[in-house]
Steps between C-alpha positions, in 0.01 A plus 500: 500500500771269615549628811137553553472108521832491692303643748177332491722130521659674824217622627315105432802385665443735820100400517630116529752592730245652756229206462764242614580703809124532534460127464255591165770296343741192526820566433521198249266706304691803505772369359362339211340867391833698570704259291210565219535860562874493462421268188373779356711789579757441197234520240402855692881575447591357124168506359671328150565181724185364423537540141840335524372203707189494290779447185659227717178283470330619223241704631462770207318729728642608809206539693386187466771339641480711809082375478607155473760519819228661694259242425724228577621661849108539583436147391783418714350763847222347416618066538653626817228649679244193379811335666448700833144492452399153467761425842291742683154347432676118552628677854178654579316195442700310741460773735131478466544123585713549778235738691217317429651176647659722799099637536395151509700356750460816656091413518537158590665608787279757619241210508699248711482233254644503119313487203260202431554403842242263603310459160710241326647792270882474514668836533699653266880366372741772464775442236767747400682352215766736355322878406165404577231383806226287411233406689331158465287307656600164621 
């Protein structure tokens, strides 16, 4: 049985391995799940090492200390990738920004005069103050 999920861990590994060079995968990402993988692979190989570190804090049942590691390095995955997540909507949204103010200028071109030209409407003021672009009118 041991070697059975020698194999399956090796086999993860490989699977990672190719999505990276497939670009399925950042590499940052890779390494965080090989160094859980290789976590893992002495409690394949001395199965009474979670009953010893279960002793150590104790944990009076072995598998639930290996439960309660998993759920903290999930809750852990899980911080990061809100993390990643949330800095991808905050750089979308500026990207959004950024091409509707390129699409209006790019407009107000096309028409020889800019925006409110002519009817007392002042165009748009472009601020970029640190992360973000705002638009405001003046």
């Amino acid at each position: 049985m041991r070697i059975i999920v020698l194999v399956v861990a090796a086999v993860c590994l490989v699977v990672l391995g190719r999505q990276v060079r497939s670009r399925q995968l950042r590499a940052k990402y890779l390494v965080l799940w090989t160094a859980l993988t290789l976590c893992s692979v002495p409690l394949v190989v001395d199965p009474d090492l979670a009953t010893r570190l279960s002793d150590a804090i104790g944990i009076y049942y072995a598998p639930a200390t290996l439960f309660l590691i998993a759920v903290v390095v999930l809750f852990l995955v899980s911080i990061h990738f809100s993390r990643e997540i949330s800095q991808l909507e905050e750089r979308t949204r500026i990207l959004a920004e950024e091409l509707a103010l390129a699409r209006l200028e790019a407009a107000g071109g096309e028409e020889g005069q800019g925006r409110g030209a002519g009817t007392g409407t002042p165009a748009p003021q472009v601020s970029t103050q640190g992360p973000t672009t705002t638009l405001s009118a003046r």
